[in-house]
One Martini backbone bead per residue (centre of mass of N, CA, C, O) as a GRO file, in nm:
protein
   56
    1UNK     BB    1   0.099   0.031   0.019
    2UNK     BB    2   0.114   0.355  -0.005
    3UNK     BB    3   0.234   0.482   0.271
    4UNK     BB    4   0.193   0.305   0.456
    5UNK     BB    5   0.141   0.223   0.820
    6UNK     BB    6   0.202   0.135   1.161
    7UNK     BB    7   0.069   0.286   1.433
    8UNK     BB    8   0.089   0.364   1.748
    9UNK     BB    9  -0.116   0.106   1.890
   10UNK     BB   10  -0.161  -0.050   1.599
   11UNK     BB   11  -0.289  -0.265   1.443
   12UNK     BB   12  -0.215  -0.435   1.158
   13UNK     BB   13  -0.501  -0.464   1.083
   14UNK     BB   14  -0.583  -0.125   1.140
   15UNK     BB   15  -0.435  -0.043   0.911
   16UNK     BB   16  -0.518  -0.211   0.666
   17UNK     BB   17  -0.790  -0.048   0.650
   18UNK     BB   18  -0.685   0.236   0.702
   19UNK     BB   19  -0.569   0.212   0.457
   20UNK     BB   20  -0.788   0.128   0.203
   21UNK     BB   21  -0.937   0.360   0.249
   22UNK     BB   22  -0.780   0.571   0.181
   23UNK     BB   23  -0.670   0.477  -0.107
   24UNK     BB   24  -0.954   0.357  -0.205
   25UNK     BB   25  -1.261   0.391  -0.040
   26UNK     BB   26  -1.280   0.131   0.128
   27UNK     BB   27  -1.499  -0.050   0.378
   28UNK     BB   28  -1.380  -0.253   0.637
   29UNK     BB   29  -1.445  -0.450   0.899
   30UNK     BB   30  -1.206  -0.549   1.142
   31UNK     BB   31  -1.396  -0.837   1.203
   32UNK     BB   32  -1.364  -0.873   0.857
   33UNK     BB   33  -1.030  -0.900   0.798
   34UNK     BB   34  -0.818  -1.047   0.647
   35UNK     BB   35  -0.490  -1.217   0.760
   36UNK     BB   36  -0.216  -1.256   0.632
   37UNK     BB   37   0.149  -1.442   0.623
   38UNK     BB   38   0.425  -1.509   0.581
   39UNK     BB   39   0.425  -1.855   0.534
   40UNK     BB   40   0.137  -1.914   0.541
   41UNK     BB   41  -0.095  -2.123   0.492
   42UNK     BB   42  -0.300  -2.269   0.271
   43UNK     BB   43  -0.579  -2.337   0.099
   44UNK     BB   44  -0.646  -2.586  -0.075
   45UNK     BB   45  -0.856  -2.695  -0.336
   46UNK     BB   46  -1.032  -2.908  -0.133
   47UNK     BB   47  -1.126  -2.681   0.104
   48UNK     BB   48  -1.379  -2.586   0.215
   49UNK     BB   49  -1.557  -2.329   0.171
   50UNK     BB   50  -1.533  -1.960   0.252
   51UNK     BB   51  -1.762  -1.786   0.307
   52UNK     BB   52  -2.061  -1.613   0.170
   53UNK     BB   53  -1.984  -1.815  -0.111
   54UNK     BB   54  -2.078  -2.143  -0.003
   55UNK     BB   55  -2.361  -2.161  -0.121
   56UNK     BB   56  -2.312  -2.174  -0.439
   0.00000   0.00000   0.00000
């Protein structure tokens, strides 16, 4: 993100909600925001689906 930063006593996770709405004027809810790291597992393809569109 162009000049993110995570600010003193900010978490990551509410840096990056923060530096996206700046960034893009996209909003979203601090405990619905996805949050990985480097080297974290990611889902298989045989995974079963999560989020809103698992039952489509």
């Amino acid at each position: 993100m162009p000049g993110g930063h995570v600010g003193e006593g900010e978490t990551s996770r509410a840096a990056a909600v923060r530096e996206l709405e700046e960034e893009t004027g996209v909003h979203v809810a601090e405990d619905t925001a996805c949050q990985s790291r480097p080297g974290s597992p990611r889902p298989s393809p045989s995974s079963p689906p999560r989020g809103p569109d698992r039952n489509r």
